[in-house]
C-alpha positions, 0 to 999 in steps of 0.5 A: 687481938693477940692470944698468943700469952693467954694460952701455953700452947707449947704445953697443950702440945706437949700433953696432946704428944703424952696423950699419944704416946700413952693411948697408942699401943692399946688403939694398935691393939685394938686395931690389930683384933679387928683387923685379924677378925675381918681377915677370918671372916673373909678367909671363912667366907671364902672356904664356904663359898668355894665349897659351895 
């Protein structure tokens, strides 16, 4: 069984690649406020407990 005409896969790609590329810069967004949240919690962390 060959499905190969039944689906345009070149164009589900090609959406799926538009998809990233709109989607990227705010799930880099994103990632970087978490990121920079968990750096200052450990960096705070570390300050109380070395005072501690």
């Amino acid at each position: 069984m060959n499905l190969s005409g039944v689906w345009d896969w070149n164009f589900y790609w090609e959406s799926f690649g538009f998809f990233l590329k709109t989607v990227a810069p705010f799930l880099m967004i994103t990632v970087a406020v978490i990121t920079v949240g968990l750096l200052l919690f450990v960096v705070i962390r570390a300050v109380k407990n070395s005072r501690e």
